[in-house]
N, C-alpha and C positions, 0 to 999 in steps of 0.2 A: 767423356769425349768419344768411347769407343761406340756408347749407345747411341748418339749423337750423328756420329758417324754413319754407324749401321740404317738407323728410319731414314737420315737422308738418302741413303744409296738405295735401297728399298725402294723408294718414293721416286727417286730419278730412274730405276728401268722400271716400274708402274707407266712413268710418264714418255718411256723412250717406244716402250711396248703399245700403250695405246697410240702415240702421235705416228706410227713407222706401219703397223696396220692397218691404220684407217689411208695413208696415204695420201696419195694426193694432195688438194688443197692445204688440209688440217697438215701436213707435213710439212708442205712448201711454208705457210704461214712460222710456222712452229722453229724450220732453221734460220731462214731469216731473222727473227724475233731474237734465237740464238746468236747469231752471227752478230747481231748488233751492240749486242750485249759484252758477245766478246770484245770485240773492234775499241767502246767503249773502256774497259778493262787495258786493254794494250794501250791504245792512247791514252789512259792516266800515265801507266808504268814508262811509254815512250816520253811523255811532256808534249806531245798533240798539244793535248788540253793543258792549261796551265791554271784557270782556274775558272771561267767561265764555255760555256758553249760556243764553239767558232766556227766562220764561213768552213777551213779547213776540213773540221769533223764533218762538220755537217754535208761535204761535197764526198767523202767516205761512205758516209751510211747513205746517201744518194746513190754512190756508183754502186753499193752496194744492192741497194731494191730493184735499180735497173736491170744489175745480173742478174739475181734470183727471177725476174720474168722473162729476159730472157732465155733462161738455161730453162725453168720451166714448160715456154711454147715452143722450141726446137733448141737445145745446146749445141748441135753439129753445124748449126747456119746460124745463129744469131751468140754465142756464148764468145767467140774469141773478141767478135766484135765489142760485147758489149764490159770485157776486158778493155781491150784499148781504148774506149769511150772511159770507162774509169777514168786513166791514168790522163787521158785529155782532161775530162771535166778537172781535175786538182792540179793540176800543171795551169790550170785557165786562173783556179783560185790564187794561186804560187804569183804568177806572173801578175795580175791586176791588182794585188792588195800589196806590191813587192816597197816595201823591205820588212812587211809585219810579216812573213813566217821565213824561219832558216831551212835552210836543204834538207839541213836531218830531221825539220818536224813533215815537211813534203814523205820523204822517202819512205819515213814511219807511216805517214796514214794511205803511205798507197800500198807500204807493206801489208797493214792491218788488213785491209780489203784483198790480196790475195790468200794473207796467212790465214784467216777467222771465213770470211766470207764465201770465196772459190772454193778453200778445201773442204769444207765441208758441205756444200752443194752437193756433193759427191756420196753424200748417204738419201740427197732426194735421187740423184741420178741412176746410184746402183738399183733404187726402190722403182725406179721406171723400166729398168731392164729386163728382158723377158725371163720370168721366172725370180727376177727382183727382188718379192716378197717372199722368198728364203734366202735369194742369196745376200742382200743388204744386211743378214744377222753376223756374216761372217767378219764385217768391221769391228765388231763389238765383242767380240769371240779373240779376235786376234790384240785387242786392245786390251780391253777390261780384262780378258781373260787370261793376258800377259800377265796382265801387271799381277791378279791374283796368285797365280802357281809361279811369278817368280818371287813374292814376297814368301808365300812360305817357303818353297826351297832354299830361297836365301835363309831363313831366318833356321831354318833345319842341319845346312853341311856350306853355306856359303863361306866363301873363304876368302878368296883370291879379287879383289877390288877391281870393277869394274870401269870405271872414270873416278879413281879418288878422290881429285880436286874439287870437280862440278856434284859428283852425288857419292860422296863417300860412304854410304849404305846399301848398294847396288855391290853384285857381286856377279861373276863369270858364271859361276855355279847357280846362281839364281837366273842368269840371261837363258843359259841352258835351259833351265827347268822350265822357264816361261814361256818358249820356241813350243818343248815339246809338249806341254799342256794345253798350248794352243795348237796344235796339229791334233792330240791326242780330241781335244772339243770338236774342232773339224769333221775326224772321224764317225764321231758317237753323234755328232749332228746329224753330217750323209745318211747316217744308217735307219735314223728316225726319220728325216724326210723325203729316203728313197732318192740321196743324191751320189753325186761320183766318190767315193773314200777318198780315194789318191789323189784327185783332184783337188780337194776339199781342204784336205790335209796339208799339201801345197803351198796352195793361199795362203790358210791359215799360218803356216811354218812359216812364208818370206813377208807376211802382213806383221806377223810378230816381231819380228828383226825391225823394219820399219817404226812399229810403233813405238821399240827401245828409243830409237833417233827422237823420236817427235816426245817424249817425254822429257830428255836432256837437253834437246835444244829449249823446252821452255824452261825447264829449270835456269839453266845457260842465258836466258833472257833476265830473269828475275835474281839472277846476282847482279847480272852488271848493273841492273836499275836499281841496287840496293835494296829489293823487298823480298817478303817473306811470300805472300798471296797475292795473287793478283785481284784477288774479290774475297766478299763475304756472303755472296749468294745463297751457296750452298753449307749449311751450316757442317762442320767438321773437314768439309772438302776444301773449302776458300771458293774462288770466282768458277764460272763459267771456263776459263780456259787451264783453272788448275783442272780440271777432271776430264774435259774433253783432246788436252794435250797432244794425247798417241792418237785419238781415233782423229783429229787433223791429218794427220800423216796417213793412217793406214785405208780412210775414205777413197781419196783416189787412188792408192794402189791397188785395192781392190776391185775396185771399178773397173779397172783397164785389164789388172788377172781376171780375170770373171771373163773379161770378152776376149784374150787371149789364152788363157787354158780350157776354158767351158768353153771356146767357140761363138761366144752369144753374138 
């Protein structure tokens, strides 16, 4: 499992590395395709889908490619919009096919389209932002790199249970260590590509903390829906949203720190 483990992760920043510097297009294509993927994933675990492909999803992954073009040709003028054009077009579906879906299959696929889709728009959007193609690395820095330096600390001096109930293998001592190895990557990044330390470190430190939330919140999704994975995608990791979890969360946070501490 652990080898398993290992070439998948290998293979997935190979693939995060090429799709994130080439940019543009090959990027926008690339989260989308992701995004759908998730969306899919949640709609099984939600019961969206129940066993066939329906108008419902399929009005999701719609509002879904709508956003992505238009957050790609301008986000600040056409992105909120093509939000609330989402949540029209599935309220269109809701109300015309009524009494075939319930509230809580509606509420799920407009969730999916902000949880999967919107948040992670947010790693093409940092990648557009000037100087982008560094600072977009620091989502992945405060995410991946959480999660790295807090599993060993945890597994080192962890002690003290961090949410027992929801992730009774998480520890304070590990949340600690995770924070500061992600500011400590921050740092040793700034230094190699000539950016702000403190700045950098910042981010990283409050992106950290963030991407704690967005790990336990999906864990937190996949008890109440009684499963273990939300996918078998990636082999030893489970789906698309067991691995991209924190960097949902920590995408736009960073985005917005990035134009609020960097000034951008």
């Amino acid at each position: 499992m652990f080898k398993t483990r290992l070439i998948s992760g290998i293979l997935l920043v190979a693939a995060a590395l090429l799709t994130i510097i080439s940019g543009n297009y090959v990027l926008l294509f690339t989260l989308a395709c992701v995004s759908v993927i998730g969306m899919n994933e949640l709609y099984h675990a939600m019961k969206v889908r129940e066993e066939k492909l329906n108008l419902l999803e399929l009005a999701g992954y719609a509002g879904a490619a709508v956003y992505y073009a238009a957050a790609f040709a301008d986000f600040e003028r056409y992105g909120t919009m093509a939000i609330i054009g989402a949540l029209v077009l599935i309220m269109f579906v809701y109300v015309f096919s009524y009494p075939k879906y319930d509230a809580n299959q509606v509420m799920a696929a407009y969730f999916g389209f902000l949880y999967v889709a919107v948040m992670l728009s947010f790693i093409l959007l940092t990648r557009n932002l000037e100087g982008g193609q560094f600072i977009v690395w620091l989502i992945f820095f405060c995410s991946w790199g959480c999660d790295t330096c807090a599993y060993c600390v945890g597994m080192l001096i962890g002690k003290h249970k961090m949410a027992p109930v929801l992730s009774p293998k998480k520890s304070v001592e590990g949340a600690v260590g995770g924070v500061a190895g992600a500011a400590l990557l921050g740092v040793i990044y700034a230094a190699a590509t000539d950016g702000k330390m403190a700045e950098y470190a910042l981010i990283c430190a409050v992106g950290a903390l963030i991407s704690m939330v967005g790990d336990l919140a999906a864990s937190a999704i996949k008890r109440n829906q009684g499963i273990k994975d939300y996918g078998k995608l990636i082999p030893g990791h489970g789906g698309i949203l067991d691995r991209f979890d924190s960097v949902i969360f920590t995408a736009p946070v960073i985005y917005y720190l990035a134009k609020m501490v960097l000034g951008i």
